[in-house]
C-alpha positions in Angstrom: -53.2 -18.6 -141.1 -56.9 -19.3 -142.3 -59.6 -16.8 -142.0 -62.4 -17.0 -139.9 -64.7 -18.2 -143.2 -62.2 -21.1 -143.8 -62.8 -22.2 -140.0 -66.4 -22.2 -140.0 -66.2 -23.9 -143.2 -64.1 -26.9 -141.6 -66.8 -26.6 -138.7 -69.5 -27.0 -141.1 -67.7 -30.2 -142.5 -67.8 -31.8 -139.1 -70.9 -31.3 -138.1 -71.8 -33.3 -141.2 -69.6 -35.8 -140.7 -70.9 -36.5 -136.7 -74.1 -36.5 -137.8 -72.9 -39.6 -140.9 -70.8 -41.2 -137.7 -74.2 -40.6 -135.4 -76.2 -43.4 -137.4 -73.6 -45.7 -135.8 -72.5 -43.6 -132.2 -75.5 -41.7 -131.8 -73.6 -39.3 -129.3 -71.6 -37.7 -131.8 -74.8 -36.2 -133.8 -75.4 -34.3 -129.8 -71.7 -32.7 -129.9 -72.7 -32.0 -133.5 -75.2 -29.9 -132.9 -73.9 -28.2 -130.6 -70.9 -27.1 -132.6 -73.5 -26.1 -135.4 -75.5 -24.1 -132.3 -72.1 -22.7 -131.0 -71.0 -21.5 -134.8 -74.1 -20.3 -136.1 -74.5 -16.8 -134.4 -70.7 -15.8 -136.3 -71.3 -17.3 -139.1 -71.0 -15.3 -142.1 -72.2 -15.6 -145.9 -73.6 -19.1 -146.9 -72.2 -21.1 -143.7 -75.3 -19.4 -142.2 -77.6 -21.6 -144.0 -75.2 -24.4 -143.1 -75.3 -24.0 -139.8 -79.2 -23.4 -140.0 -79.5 -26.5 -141.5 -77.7 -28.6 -139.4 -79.7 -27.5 -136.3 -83.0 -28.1 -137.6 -81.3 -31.7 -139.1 -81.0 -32.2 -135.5 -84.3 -31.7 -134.0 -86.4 -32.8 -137.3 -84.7 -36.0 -136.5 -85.0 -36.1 -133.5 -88.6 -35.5 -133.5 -88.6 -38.5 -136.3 -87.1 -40.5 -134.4 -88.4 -40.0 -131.2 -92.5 -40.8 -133.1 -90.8 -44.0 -135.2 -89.6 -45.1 -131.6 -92.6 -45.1 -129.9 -94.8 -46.2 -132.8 -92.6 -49.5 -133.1 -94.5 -50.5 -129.9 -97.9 -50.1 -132.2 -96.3 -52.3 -135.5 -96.3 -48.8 -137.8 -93.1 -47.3 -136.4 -90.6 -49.1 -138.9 -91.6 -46.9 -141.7 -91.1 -44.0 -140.0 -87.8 -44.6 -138.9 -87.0 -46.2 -142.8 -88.0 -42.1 -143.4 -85.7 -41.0 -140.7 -83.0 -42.6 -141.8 -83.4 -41.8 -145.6 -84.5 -38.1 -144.6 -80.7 -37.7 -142.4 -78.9 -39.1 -144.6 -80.2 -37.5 -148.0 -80.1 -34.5 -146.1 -76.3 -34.9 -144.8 -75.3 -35.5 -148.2 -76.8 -32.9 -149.3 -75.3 -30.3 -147.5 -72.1 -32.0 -147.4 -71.9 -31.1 -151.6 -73.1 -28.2 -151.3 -70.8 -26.8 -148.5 -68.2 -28.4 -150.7 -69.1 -25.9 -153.6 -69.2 -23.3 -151.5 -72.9 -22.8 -151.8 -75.8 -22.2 -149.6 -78.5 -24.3 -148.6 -81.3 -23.2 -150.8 -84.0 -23.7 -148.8 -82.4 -23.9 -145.0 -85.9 -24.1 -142.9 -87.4 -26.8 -144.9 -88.9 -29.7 -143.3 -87.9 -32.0 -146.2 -84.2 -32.2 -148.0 -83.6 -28.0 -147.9 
């Protein structure tokens, strides 16, 4: 039977590996997230970060996204979602080694790579 941490922990992996599959689906990054908001509040030790992470992964993004988007309209948006793309994915990575180690995210609430 696993314990509750070795759950979370296989949580924690999926929600990375929605958000990887979300460059091609985007839907699955949504179920991710939710998973990650759903988990976070019983999360213990460093799956809190984790889970922390993931969230604000989410709506950073999004918010990158969203402003690349609109600013394609204007010629200047390709740069910005060249960041957003770079910016996920470094940051999926990322987490995915760390939570592989069994180690926090250092800095959880950053705006750039945590």
């Amino acid at each position: 039977m696993e314990t509750p941490a070795a759950n979370d922990k296989g949580y924690a992996l999926a929600v990375y590996l929605l958000y990887l599959i979300g460059f091609l689906t985007g839907i699955t990054a949504l179920v991710g997230v939710i998973i990650a908001y759903v988990k976070k509040p019983t999360a213990t030790g460093f799956l809190q970060s984790h889970f922390q992470f993931q969230v604000r992964t989410f709506w950073i993004g999004l918010l990158y996204l969203g402003v690349g988007s609109f600013l394609l309209f204007l010629y200047v948006g390709g740069p910005i979602l060249l960041w957003w793309f770079v910016w996920t994915l470094v940051r999926t990575i990322k987490g995915l080694i760390l939570l592989n180690d069994g180690r926090p995210i250092p800095q959880p609430t950053s705006w750039l790579f945590g």
